[in-house]
N, C-alpha and C positions, 0 to 999 in steps of 0.2 A: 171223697176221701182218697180214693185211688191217687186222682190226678195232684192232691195232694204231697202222699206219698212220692210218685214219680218226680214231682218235681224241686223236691229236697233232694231227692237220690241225687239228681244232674247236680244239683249246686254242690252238696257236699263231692261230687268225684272231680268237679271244678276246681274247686278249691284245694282236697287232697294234688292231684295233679301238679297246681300252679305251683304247689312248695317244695316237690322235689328238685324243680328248676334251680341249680346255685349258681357260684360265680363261673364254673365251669361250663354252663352251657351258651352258645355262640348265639343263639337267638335271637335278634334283636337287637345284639349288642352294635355299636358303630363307635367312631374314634369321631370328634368336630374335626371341622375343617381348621387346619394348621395355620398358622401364620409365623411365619421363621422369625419376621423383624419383632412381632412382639412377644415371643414364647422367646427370645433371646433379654430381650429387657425384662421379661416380669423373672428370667432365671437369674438375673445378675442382681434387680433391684430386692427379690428374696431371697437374698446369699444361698440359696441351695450348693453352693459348695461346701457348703460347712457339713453336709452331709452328703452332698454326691461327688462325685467324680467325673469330669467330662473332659475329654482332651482340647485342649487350646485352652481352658476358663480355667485355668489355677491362679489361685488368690492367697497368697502364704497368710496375709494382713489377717485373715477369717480363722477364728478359733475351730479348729476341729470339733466334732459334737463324737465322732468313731475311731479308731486307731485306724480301721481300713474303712474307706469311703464307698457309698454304693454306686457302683459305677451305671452310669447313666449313656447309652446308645448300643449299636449292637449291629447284628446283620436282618433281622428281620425284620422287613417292609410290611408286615398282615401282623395283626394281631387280631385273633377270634374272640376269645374271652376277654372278661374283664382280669379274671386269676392274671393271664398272660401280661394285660397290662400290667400292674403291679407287681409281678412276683416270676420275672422274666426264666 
Protein backbone atom coordinates (compact mmCIF):
# COMPACT_ATOMS: atom_id res chain seq x y z
CA UNK A 1 0.00 0.00 0.00
CA UNK A 2 2.92 2.31 0.92
CA UNK A 3 4.58 1.74 -2.32
CA UNK A 4 1.33 2.49 -3.71
CA UNK A 5 0.88 5.55 -2.16
CA UNK A 6 4.52 6.77 -3.14
CA UNK A 7 4.01 6.23 -6.32
CA UNK A 8 0.98 8.21 -7.14
CA UNK A 9 2.54 10.98 -4.95
CA UNK A 10 5.55 11.05 -7.83
CA UNK A 11 3.01 11.07 -10.80
CA UNK A 12 0.62 13.47 -9.29
CA UNK A 13 3.96 16.05 -8.55
CA UNK A 14 4.72 15.12 -12.32
CA UNK A 15 2.15 16.11 -13.59
CA UNK A 16 1.40 19.15 -11.21
CA UNK A 17 5.01 20.44 -12.23
CA UNK A 18 4.62 19.76 -16.10
CA UNK A 19 1.60 22.43 -16.07
CA UNK A 20 3.12 25.24 -14.59
CA UNK A 21 5.40 25.22 -17.67
CA UNK A 22 3.60 27.91 -20.39
CA UNK A 23 4.54 29.66 -23.44
CA UNK A 24 7.05 31.46 -21.45
CA UNK A 25 9.35 28.97 -20.53
CA UNK A 26 12.53 28.42 -22.93
CA UNK A 27 12.69 24.74 -22.43
CA UNK A 28 12.76 22.89 -25.09
CA UNK A 29 11.61 25.21 -27.13
CA UNK A 30 13.82 25.60 -30.79
CA UNK A 31 12.81 27.69 -34.03
CA UNK A 32 13.25 24.59 -37.65
CA UNK A 33 15.69 25.20 -39.58
CA UNK A 34 14.96 28.33 -42.01
CA UNK A 35 14.87 28.27 -45.69
CA UNK A 36 14.81 31.94 -47.04
CA UNK A 37 13.84 30.83 -50.76
CA UNK A 38 10.88 29.16 -49.53
CA UNK A 39 9.66 30.94 -46.28
CA UNK A 40 9.78 33.92 -49.22
CA UNK A 41 7.40 31.92 -51.49
CA UNK A 42 5.00 30.42 -49.09
CA UNK A 43 4.97 34.49 -47.51
CA UNK A 44 4.03 35.78 -50.95
CA UNK A 45 1.98 32.69 -52.15
CA UNK A 46 -0.32 33.40 -48.68
CA UNK A 47 -0.68 36.97 -49.15
CA UNK A 48 0.40 37.47 -45.51
CA UNK A 49 0.71 41.12 -46.39
CA UNK A 50 -2.71 41.46 -46.12
CA UNK A 51 -1.96 41.34 -42.51
CA UNK A 52 1.75 41.83 -42.07
CA UNK A 53 4.15 44.25 -42.94
CA UNK A 54 7.59 43.57 -44.19
CA UNK A 55 9.87 46.13 -45.99
CA UNK A 56 10.42 45.38 -49.69
CA UNK A 57 6.84 42.92 -50.06
CA UNK A 58 4.34 45.88 -50.41
CA UNK A 59 1.41 44.73 -52.51
CA UNK A 60 -1.21 47.69 -52.71
CA UNK A 61 -3.45 44.93 -55.11
CA UNK A 62 -4.11 43.03 -51.34
CA UNK A 63 -6.98 44.22 -49.37
CA UNK A 64 -5.92 45.19 -46.13
CA UNK A 65 -7.40 42.80 -43.19
CA UNK A 66 -5.90 46.04 -40.34
CA UNK A 67 -5.69 49.73 -40.63
CA UNK A 68 -2.06 49.30 -39.23
CA UNK A 69 -0.30 45.97 -40.35
CA UNK A 70 1.80 43.72 -38.08
CA UNK A 71 4.97 44.46 -38.78
CA UNK A 72 6.91 41.41 -39.51
CA UNK A 73 11.13 41.35 -38.82
CA UNK A 74 13.07 43.12 -36.16
CA UNK A 75 16.72 43.06 -34.53
CA UNK A 76 16.59 40.01 -32.69
CA UNK A 77 18.44 36.99 -33.92
CA UNK A 78 17.32 34.27 -30.59
CA UNK A 79 14.23 33.90 -29.87
CA UNK A 80 13.69 31.78 -26.45
CA UNK A 81 10.13 31.38 -26.15
CA UNK A 82 7.37 30.46 -28.11
CA UNK A 83 5.43 33.93 -26.39
CA UNK A 84 8.62 35.72 -27.98
CA UNK A 85 7.95 34.10 -31.33
CA UNK A 86 4.54 35.31 -31.58
CA UNK A 87 4.01 38.32 -29.59
CA UNK A 88 7.48 40.02 -30.30
Amino acid sequence: MKILIWFTSIILLSVLAACSYGTDFPEGFSLPEGDIAKGEQVFLQYKCQACHALKGYEDDSLIKEFDTPVPLGGTSSLVKTYAQCVSP
